[in-house]
C-alpha positions as YAML, in Angstrom:
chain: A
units: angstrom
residues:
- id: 1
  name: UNK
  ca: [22.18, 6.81, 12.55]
- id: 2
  name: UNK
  ca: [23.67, 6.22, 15.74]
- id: 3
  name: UNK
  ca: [25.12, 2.45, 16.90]
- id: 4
  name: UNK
  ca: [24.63, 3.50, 20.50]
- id: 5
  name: UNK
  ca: [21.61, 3.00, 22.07]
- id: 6
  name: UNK
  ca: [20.15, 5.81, 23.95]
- id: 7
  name: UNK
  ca: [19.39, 5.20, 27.75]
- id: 8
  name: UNK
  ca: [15.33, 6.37, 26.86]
- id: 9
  name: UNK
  ca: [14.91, 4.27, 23.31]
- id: 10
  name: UNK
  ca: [11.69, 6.89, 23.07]
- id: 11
  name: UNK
  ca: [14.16, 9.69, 22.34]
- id: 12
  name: UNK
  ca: [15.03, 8.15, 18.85]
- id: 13
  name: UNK
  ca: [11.16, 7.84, 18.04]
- id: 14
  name: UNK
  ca: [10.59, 10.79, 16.20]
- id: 15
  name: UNK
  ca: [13.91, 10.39, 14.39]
- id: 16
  name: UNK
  ca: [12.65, 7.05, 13.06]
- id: 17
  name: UNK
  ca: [9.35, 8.07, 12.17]
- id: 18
  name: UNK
  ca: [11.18, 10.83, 10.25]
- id: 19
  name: UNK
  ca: [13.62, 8.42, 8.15]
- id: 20
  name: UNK
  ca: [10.11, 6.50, 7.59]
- id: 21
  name: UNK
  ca: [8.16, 9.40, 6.61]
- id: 22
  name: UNK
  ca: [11.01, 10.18, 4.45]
- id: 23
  name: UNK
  ca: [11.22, 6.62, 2.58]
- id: 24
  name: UNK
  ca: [7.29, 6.54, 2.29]
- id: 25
  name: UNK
  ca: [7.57, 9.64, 0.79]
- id: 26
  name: UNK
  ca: [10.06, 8.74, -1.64]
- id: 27
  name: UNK
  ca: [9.02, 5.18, -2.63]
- id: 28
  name: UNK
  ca: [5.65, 6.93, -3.49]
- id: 29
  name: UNK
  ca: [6.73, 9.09, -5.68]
- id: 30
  name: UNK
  ca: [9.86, 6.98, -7.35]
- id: 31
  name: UNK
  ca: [8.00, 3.93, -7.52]
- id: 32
  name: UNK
  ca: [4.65, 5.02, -8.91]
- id: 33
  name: UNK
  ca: [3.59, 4.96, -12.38]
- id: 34
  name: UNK
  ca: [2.69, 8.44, -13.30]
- id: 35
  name: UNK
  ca: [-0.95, 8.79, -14.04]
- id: 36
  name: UNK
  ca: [-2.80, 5.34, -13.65]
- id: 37
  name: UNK
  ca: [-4.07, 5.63, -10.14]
- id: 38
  name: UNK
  ca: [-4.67, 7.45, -7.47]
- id: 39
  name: UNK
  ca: [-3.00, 6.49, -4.22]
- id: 40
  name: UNK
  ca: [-6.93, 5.49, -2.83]
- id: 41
  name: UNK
  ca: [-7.68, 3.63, -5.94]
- id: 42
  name: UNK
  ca: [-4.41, 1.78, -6.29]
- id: 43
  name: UNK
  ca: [-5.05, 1.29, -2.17]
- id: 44
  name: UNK
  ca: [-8.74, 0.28, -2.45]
- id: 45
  name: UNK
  ca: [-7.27, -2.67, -5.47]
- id: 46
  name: UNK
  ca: [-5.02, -3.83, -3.26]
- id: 47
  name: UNK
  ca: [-7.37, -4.35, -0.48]
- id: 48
  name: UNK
  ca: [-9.97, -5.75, -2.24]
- id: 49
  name: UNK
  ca: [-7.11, -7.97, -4.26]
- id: 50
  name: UNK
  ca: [-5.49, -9.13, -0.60]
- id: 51
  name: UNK
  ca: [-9.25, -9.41, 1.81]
- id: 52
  name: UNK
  ca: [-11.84, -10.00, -1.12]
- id: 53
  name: UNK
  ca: [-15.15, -8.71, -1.76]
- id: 54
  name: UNK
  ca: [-15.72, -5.99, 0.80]
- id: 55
  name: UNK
  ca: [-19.20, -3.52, 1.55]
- id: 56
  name: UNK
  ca: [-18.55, -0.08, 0.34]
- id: 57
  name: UNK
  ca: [-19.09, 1.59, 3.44]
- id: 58
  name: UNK
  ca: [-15.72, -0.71, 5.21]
- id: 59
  name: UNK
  ca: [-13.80, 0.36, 1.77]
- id: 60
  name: UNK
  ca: [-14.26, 4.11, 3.18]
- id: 61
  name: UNK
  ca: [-13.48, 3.37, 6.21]
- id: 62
  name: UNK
  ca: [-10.35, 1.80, 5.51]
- id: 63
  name: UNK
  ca: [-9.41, 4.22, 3.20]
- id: 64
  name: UNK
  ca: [-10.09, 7.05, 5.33]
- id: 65
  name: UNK
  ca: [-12.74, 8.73, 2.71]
- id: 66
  name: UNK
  ca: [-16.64, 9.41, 3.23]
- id: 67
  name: UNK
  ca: [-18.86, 7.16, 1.80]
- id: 68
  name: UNK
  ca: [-19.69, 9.73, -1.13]
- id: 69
  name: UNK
  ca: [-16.36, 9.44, -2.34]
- id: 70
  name: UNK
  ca: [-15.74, 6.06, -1.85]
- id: 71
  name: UNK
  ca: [-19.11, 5.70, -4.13]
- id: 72
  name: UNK
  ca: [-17.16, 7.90, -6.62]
- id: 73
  name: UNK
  ca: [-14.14, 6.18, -6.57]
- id: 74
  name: UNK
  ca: [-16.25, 2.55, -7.37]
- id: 75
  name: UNK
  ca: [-18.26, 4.16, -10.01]
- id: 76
  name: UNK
  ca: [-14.93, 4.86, -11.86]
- id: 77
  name: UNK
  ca: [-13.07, 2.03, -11.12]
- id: 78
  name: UNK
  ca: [-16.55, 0.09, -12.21]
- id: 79
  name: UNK
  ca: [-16.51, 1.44, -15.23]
- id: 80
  name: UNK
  ca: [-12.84, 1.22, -15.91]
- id: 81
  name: UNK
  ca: [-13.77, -2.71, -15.32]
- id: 82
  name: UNK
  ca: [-11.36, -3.04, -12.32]
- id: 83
  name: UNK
  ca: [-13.96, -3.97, -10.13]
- id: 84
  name: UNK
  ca: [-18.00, -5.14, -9.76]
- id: 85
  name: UNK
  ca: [-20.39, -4.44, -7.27]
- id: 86
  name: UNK
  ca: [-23.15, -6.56, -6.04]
- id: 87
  name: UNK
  ca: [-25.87, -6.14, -3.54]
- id: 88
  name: UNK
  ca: [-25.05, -7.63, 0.09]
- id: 89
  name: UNK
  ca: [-26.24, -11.16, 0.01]
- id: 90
  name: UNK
  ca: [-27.21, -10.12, 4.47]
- id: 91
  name: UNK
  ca: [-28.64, -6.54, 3.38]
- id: 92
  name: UNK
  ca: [-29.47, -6.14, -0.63]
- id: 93
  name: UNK
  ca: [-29.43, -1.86, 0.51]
- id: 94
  name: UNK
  ca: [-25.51, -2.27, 0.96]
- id: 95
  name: UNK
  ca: [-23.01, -2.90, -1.74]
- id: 96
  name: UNK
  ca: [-19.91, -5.48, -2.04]
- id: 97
  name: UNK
  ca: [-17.79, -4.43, -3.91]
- id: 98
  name: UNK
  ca: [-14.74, -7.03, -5.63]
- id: 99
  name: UNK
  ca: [-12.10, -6.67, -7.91]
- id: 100
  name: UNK
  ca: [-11.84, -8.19, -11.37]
- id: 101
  name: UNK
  ca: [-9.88, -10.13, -13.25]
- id: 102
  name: UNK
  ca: [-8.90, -6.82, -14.73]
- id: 103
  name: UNK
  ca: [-8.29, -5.46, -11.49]
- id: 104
  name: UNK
  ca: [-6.05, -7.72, -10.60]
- id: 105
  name: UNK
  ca: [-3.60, -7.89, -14.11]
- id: 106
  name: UNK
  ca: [-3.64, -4.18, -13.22]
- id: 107
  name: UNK
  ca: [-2.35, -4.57, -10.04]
- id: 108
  name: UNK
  ca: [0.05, -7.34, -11.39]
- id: 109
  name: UNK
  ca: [1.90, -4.92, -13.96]
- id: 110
  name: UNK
  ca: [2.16, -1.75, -11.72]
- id: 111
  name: UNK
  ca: [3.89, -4.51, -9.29]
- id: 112
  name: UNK
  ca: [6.04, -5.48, -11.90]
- id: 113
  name: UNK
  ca: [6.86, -2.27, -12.79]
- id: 114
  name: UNK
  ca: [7.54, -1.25, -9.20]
- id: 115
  name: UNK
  ca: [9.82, -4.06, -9.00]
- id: 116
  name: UNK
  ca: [11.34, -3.68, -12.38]
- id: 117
  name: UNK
  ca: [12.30, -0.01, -11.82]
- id: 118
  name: UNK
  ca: [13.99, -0.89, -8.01]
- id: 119
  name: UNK
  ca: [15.61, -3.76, -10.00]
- id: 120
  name: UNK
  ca: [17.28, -0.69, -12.47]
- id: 121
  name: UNK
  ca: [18.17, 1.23, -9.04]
- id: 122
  name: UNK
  ca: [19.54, -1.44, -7.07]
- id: 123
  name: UNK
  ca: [21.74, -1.64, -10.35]
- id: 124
  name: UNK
  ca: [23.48, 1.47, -9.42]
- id: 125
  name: UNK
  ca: [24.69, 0.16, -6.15]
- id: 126
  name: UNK
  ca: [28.22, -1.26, -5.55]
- id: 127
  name: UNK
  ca: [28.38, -5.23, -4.52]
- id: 128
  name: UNK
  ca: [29.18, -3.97, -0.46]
- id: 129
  name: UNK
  ca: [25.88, -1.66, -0.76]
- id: 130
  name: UNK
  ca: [23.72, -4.29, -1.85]
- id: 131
  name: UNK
  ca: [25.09, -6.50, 0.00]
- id: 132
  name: UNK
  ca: [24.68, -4.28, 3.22]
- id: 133
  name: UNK
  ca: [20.86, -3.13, 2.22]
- id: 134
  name: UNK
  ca: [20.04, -6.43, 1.97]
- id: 135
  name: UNK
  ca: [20.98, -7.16, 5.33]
- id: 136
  name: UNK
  ca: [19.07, -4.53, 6.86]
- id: 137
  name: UNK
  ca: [16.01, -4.80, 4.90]
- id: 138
  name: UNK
  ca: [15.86, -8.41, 5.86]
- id: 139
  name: UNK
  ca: [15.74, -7.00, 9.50]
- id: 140
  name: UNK
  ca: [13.89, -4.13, 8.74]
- id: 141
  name: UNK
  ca: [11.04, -5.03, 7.05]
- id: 142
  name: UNK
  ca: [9.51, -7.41, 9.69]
- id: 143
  name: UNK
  ca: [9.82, -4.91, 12.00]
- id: 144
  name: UNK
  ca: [8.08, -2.53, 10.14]
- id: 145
  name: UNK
  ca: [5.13, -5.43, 9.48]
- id: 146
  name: UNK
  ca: [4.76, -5.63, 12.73]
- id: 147
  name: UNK
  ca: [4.30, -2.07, 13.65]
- id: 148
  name: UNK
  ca: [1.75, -1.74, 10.40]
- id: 149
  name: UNK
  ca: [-0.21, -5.10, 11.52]
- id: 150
  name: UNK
  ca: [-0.60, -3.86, 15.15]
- id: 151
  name: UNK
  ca: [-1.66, -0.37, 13.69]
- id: 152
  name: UNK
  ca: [-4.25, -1.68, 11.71]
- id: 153
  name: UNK
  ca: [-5.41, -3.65, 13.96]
- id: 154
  name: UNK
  ca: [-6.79, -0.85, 15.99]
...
């Protein structure tokens, strides 16, 4: 990456979003645990873990899905006993859907795992590596917050 600032800060824009593609793409499939969720469900958790008992038809939304398989995706996760759904106390023909107890130790190991296995890689860096990613995730990360939080919030 270049120290030098271009004169039109646009022209490094697709550059970035390629080095962010590139560590989304990676983290995904480094950090995940083989076989327990699917990026929606582990996703649709989260949400429900971070916002609280949500109507199924925002839970598509959010997730990008149709309602259908949103509906799907609940069923499964209801009967894995991740989450329950309830009838909308404002309109008993939409459901709420919240996660469980269950839901939420799940969610609490695959995080622990996550961080356990970047714990083993971090390992393999020298003392001036670590030293140096620290520094720039400490700057990079509310940076990339920001741009998530403002993206979201349209």
């Amino acid at each position: 990456m270049s120290t030098v600032p271009n004169a039109d800060p646009g022209e490094d824009s697709p550059a970035v979003a390629a080095v962010l593609d590139d560590l989304a793409v990676l983290a995904v499939r480094r950090l995940s645990a083989q076989g327990d969720l699917s990026l929606t469900a582990a996703a649709t958790l989260s949400y429900l873990d971070r916002n609280g008992p949500e109507r199924l038809s925002v839970l598509a939304s959010r997730q990008a899905v149709t309602q259908p398989s949103m509906t799907q995706l609940v069923r499964r996760l209801e009967r894995e006993g991740l989450v329950d759904r309830s009838a909308d106390d404002l309109d008993g023909r939409a459901v709420r859907v919240a996660v469980t107890d269950a839901g939420r130790a799940l969610l609490a190991e695959r995080r622990r795992l996550r961080r356990e296995r970047l714990t083993e890689l971090l390992g393999t860096l020298s003392p001036d590596e670590l030293r140096d990613l620290t520094r720039i995730a400490g700057e990079f990360l509310p940076l990339l917050r920001r741009l998530l939080q403002s993206e979201a919030g349209e």
